[in-house]
C-alpha positions as CSV (number, residue, x, y, z in Angstrom):
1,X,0.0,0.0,0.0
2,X,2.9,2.8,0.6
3,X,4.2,1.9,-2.5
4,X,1.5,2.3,-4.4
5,X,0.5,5.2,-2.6
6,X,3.9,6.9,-3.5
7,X,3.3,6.1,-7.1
8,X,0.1,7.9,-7.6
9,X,1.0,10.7,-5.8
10,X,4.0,11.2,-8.2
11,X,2.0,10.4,-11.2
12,X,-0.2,13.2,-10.0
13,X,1.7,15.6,-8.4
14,X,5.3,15.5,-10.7
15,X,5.5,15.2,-14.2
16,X,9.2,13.7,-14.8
17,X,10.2,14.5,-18.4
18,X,13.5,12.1,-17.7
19,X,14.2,9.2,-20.7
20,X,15.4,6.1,-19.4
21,X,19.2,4.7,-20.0
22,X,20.1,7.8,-20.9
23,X,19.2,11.1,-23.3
24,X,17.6,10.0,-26.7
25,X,19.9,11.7,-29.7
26,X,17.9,14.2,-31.9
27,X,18.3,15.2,-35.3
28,X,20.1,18.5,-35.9
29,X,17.3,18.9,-38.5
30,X,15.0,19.2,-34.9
31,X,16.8,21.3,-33.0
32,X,18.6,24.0,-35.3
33,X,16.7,26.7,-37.7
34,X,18.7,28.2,-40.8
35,X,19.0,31.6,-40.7
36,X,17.3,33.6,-43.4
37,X,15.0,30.9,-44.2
38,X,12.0,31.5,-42.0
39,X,8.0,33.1,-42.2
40,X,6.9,36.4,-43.0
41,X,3.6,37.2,-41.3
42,X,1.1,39.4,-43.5
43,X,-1.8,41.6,-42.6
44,X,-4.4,43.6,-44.3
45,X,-8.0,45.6,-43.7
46,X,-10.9,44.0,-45.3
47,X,-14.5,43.8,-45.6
48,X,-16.9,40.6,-44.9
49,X,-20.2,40.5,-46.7
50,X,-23.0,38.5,-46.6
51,X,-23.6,38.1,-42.8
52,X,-27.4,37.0,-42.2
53,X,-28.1,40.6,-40.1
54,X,-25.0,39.3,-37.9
55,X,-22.5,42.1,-38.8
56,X,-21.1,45.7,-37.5
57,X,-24.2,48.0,-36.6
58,X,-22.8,51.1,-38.8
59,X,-24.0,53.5,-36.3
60,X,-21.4,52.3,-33.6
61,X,-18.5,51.7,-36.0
62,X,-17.8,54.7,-37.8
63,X,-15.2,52.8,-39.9
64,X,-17.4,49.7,-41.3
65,X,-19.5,52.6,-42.6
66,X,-16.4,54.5,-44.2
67,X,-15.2,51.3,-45.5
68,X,-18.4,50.3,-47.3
69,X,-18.8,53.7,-48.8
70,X,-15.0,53.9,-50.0
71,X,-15.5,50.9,-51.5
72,X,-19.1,51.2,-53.2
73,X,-17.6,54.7,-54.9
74,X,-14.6,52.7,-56.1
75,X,-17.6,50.4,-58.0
76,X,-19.3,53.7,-59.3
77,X,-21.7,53.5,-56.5
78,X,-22.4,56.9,-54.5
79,X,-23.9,56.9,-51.5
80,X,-22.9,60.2,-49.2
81,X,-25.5,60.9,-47.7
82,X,-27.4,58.4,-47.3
83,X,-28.3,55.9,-44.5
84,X,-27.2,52.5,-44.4
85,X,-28.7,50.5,-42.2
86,X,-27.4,47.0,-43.2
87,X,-26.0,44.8,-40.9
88,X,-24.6,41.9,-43.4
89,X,-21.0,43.4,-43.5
90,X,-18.4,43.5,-41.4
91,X,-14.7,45.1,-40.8
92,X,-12.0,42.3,-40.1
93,X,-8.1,42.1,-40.2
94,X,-6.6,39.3,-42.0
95,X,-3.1,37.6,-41.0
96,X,-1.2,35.3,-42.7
97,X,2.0,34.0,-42.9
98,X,4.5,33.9,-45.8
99,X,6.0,30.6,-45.9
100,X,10.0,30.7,-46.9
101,X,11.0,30.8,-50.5
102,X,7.0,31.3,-51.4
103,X,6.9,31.9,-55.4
104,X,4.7,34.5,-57.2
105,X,1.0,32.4,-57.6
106,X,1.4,30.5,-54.8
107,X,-2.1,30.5,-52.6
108,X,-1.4,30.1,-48.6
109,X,-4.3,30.2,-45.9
110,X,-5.9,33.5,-44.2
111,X,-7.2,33.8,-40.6
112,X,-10.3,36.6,-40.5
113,X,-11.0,38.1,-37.6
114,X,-13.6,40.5,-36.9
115,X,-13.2,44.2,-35.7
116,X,-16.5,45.9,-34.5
117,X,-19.8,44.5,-33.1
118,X,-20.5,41.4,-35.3
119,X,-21.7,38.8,-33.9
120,X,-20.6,36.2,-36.4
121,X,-18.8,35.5,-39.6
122,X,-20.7,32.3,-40.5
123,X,-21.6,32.7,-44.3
124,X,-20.1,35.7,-45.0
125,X,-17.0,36.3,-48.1
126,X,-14.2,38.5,-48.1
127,X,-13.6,40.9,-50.2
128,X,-10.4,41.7,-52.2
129,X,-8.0,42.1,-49.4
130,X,-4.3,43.2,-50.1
131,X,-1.9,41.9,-47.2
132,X,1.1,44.2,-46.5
133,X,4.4,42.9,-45.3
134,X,6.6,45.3,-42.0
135,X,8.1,46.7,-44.9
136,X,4.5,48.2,-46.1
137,X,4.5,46.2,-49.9
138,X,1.9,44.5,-50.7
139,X,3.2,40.3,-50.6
140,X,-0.4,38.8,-51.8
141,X,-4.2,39.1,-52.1
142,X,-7.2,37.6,-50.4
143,X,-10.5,36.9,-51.4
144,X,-12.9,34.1,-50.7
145,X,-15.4,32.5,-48.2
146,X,-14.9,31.9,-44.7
147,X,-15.1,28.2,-43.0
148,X,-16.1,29.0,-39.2
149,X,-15.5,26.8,-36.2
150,X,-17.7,28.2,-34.1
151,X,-21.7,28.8,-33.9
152,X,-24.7,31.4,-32.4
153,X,-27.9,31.2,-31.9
154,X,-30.4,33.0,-29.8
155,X,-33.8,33.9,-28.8
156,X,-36.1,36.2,-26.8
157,X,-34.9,34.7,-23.4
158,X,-31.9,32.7,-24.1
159,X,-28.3,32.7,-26.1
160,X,-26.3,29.8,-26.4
161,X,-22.6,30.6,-28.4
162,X,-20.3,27.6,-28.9
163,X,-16.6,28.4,-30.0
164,X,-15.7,32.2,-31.6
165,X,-18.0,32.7,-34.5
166,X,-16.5,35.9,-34.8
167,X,-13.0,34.3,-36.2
168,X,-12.7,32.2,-39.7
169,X,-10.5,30.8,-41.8
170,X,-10.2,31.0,-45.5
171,X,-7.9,27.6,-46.9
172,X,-5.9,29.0,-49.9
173,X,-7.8,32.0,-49.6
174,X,-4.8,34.0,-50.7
175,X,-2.5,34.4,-53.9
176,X,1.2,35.4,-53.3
177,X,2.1,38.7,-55.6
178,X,5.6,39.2,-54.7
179,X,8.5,37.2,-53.8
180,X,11.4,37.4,-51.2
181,X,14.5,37.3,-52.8
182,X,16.9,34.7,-50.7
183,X,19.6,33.0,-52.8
184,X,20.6,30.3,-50.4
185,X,22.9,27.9,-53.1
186,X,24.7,31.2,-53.6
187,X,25.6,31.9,-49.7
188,X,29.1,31.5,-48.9
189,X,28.7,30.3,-45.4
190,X,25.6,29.0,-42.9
191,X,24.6,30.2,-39.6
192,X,22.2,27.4,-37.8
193,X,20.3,28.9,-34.7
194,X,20.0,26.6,-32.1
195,X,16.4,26.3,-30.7
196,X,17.3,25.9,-27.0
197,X,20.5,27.9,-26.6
198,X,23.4,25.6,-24.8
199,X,27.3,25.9,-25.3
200,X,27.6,21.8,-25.1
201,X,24.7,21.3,-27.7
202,X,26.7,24.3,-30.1
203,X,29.8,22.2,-29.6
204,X,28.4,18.3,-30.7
205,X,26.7,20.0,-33.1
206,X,29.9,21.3,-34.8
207,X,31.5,18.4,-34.3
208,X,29.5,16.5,-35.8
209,X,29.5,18.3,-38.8
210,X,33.3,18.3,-39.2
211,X,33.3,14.8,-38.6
212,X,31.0,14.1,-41.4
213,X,31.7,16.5,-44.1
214,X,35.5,15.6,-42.8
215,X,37.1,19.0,-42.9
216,X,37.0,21.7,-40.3
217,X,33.8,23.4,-41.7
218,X,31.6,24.3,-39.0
219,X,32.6,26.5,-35.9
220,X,30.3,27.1,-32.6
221,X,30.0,31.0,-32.3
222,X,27.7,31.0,-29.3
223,X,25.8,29.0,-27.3
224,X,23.0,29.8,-30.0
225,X,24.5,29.7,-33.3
226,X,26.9,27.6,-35.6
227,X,28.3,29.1,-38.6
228,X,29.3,26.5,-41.0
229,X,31.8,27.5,-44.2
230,X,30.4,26.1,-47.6
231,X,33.1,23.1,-48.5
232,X,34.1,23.0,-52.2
233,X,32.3,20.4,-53.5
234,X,28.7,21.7,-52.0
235,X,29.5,24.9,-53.8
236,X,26.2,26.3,-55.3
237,X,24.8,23.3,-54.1
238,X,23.9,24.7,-50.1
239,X,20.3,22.7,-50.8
240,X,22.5,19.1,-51.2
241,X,24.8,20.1,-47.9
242,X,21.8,21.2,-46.0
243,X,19.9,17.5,-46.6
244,X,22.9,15.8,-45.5
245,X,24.0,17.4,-42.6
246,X,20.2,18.1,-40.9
247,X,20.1,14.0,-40.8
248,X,22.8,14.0,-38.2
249,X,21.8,12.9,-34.8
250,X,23.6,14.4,-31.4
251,X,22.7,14.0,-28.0
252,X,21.3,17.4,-26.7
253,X,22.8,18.9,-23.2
254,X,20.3,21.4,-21.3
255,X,20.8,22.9,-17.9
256,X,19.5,21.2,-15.2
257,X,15.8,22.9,-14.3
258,X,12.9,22.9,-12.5
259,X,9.8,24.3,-14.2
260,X,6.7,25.2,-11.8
261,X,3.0,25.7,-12.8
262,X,1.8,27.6,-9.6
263,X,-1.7,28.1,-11.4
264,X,-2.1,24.2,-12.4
265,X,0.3,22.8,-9.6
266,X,2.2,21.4,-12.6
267,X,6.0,20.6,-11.4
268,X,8.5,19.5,-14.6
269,X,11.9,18.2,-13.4
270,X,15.2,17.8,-15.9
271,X,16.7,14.6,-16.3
272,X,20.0,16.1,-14.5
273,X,18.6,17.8,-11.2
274,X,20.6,16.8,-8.1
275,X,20.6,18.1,-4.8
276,X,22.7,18.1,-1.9
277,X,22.1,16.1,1.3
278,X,19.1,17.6,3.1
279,X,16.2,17.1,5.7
280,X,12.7,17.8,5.0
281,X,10.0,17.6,7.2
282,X,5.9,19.4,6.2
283,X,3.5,19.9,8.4
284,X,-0.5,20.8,7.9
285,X,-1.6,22.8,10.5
286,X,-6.1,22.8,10.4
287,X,-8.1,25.0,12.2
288,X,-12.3,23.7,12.3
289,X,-14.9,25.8,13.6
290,X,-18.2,24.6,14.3
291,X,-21.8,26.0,15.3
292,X,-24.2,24.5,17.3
293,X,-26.4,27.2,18.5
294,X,-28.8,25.7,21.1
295,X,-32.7,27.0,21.8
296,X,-32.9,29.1,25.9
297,X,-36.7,28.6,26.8
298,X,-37.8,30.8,29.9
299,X,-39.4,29.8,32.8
300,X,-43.4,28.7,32.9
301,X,-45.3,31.9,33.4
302,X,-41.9,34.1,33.3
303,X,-41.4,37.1,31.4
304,X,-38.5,35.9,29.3
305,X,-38.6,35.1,25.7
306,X,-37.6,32.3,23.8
307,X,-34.1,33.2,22.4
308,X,-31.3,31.0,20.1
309,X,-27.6,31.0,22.3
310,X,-24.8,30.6,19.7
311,X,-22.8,27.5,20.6
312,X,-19.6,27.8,19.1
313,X,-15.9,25.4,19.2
314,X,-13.0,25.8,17.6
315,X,-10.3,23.2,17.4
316,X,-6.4,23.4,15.9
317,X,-4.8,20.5,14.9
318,X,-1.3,20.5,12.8
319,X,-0.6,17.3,11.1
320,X,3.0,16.9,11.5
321,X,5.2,14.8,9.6
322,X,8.4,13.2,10.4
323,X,11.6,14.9,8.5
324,X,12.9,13.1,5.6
325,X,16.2,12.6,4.6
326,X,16.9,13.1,0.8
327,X,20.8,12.0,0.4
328,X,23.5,13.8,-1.4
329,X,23.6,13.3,-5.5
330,X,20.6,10.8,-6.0
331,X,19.1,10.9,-9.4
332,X,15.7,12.7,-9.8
333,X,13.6,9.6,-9.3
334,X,15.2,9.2,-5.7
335,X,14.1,12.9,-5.3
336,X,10.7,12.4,-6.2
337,X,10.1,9.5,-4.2
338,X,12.2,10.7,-1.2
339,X,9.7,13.9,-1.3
340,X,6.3,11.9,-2.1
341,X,7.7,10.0,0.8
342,X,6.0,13.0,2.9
343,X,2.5,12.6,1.6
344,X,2.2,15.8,0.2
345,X,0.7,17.6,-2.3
346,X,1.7,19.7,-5.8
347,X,0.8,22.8,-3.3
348,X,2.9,21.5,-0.7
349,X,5.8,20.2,-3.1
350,X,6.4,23.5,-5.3
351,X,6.6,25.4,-1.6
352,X,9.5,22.6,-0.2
353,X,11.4,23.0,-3.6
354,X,11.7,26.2,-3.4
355,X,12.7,26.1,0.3
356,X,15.5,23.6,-0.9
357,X,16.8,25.9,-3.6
358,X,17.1,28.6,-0.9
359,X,19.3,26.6,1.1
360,X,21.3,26.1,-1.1
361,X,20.8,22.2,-1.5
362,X,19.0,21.7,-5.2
363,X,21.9,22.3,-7.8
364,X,19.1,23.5,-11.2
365,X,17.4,26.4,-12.3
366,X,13.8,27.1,-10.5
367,X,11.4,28.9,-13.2
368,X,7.9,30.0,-11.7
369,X,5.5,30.2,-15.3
């Protein structure tokens, strides 16, 4: 029975990211980016039509209403004036991301989202949208109608709203006009950014690569990048270098850290915490109050009056617990058991963690998300 009780209060209060016999390797592929090929994101001001009365009231968004008379005089249409009461359009943003070496006629997907008032997208279509770049060019175009998750319907007394119906998505909803120009087979040399920076990671990465290609070709600059020099025979060929060498596995070296959840209680322990030798010891201390008011009758043919006497007790108890010893140097399992040992809780463990890493005792990184 301890045993098993031990085991489900780990399983529920620690979750132990920690591979057994050892760190798996990774691919370099997985944990480097090359720099210069990477997203764009896009934006751009549109209009949605067709909404079933479920769009922007035009009297409380004084933009919808500029937008849809801009855009009528553009057609030959002129309405100053006049009063629109529709309330089938709508003013959205639209994002998107340009995907790395994305050629002219391309079509990538669109995200709509709605500005003003509206209380839903379903059914509507997009207008001709132009999506501008940081840079202020315009990179593509999107048009087309919107695919919503999400769902509203109400009546006189009652509303029910399941996801956001005010968000939609447009698949290949928009052509790419313009192209970044990135000549990668003509680059002289490589920088790959590590995704988790680490000065050991940098190093078996470069090794690797030099042991491999089998010439001195790539050099750790930091913990976070690795510039690599183009050998001869990959010149104008970076595309060939970069499928061989992203296929080489390393073994991956992080610090040693402790990641805490206060809001879900979630605790995540690396594979190479240790702590010094240390005594812990928890206690619960409970305080109960209780009410058991009690009826005072008077007397027969007294004065008095019936009244209710508040009865009240209050008891303290503190639940102590005997200390336990956690030894110098045992492996993060040890830990884990040495503390569920105490029969506490996520609460209670992220509060004695920290207390160790005061002392002095835990040898990681504490980081409080």
């Amino acid at each position: 029975m301890w045993f098993a009780r031990i085991g489900i209060a780990a399983l529920a209060a620690v979750l132990i990211l920690s591979p057994i016999g050892g760190q798996a390797a990774s691919r370099i592929k997985d944990l480097t980016s090359v720099e210069g090929v990477r997203q764009n994101q896009l934006i751009g001001y549109g209009l949605v039509v067709g909404l079933n009365g479920t769009g922007d009231t035009l009297n409380n968004i004084p933009f919808t209403k500029q937008s849809l008379q801009a855009m009528l005089e553009r057609l030959g249409v002129n309405i100053r004036g006049q009063t629109l009461r529709t309330g089938n359009v709508a003013a959205v943003m639209v994002t998107a991301n340009l995907p790395p070496f994305g050629t002219q006629g391309t079509r990538i997907d669109v995200t709509v989202s709605a500005m003003g008032d509206a209380k839903s997208l379903q059914g509507g279509t997009l207008l001709v949208t132009p999506l501008l770049g940081a840079d202020g060019n315009v990179y593509g175009v999107a048009q087309g109608s919107l695919a919503i998750g999400g769902f509203q319907a109400e009546g006189d007394a009652a509303k029910i709203t399941r996801g956001v119906p005010t968000v939609g998505r447009i698949s290949n909803g928009a052509i790419i006009e313009r192209e970044i120009d990135f000549a990668l087979n003509r680059l002289p040399n490589l920088r790959l950014a590590l995704r988790n920076a680490d000065f050991t990671t940098a190093k078996r990465i470069a090794a690797a690569i030099n042991d491999y290609i089998g010439q001195p070709t790539a050099e750790p600059l930091d913990p976070s990048t690795v510039q690599l020099m183009i050998p001869r025979q990959f010149a104008g060929k970076v595309v060939a270098l970069l499928t061989e060498i992203e296929q080489i596995q390393i073994e991956p070296d992080l610090p040693a850290k402790i990641v805490i959840d206060e809001r879900s209680g979630i605790i995540v322990m690396g594979r190479d915490v240790r702590v010094s030798t240390v005594a812990v010891a928890q206690g619960n201390l409970t305080v109960s109050i209780s009410e058991t008011p009690q009826v005072s009758q008077p007397a027969p043919l007294s004065r008095g009056q019936t009244r209710v006497v508040p009865r009240t007790q209050v008891g303290v108890q503190e639940d102590g617990k005997k200390l336990a010893l956690v030894k110098e140097g045992v492996s993060l399992q040890q830990l884990v058991d040495g503390l569920n040992a105490l029969g506490i809780g996520p609460r209670d463990m992220i509060a004695i963690l920290q207390a160790i890493k005061a002392a002095g005792a835990i040898q990681a990184d504490i980081e409080v998300m």
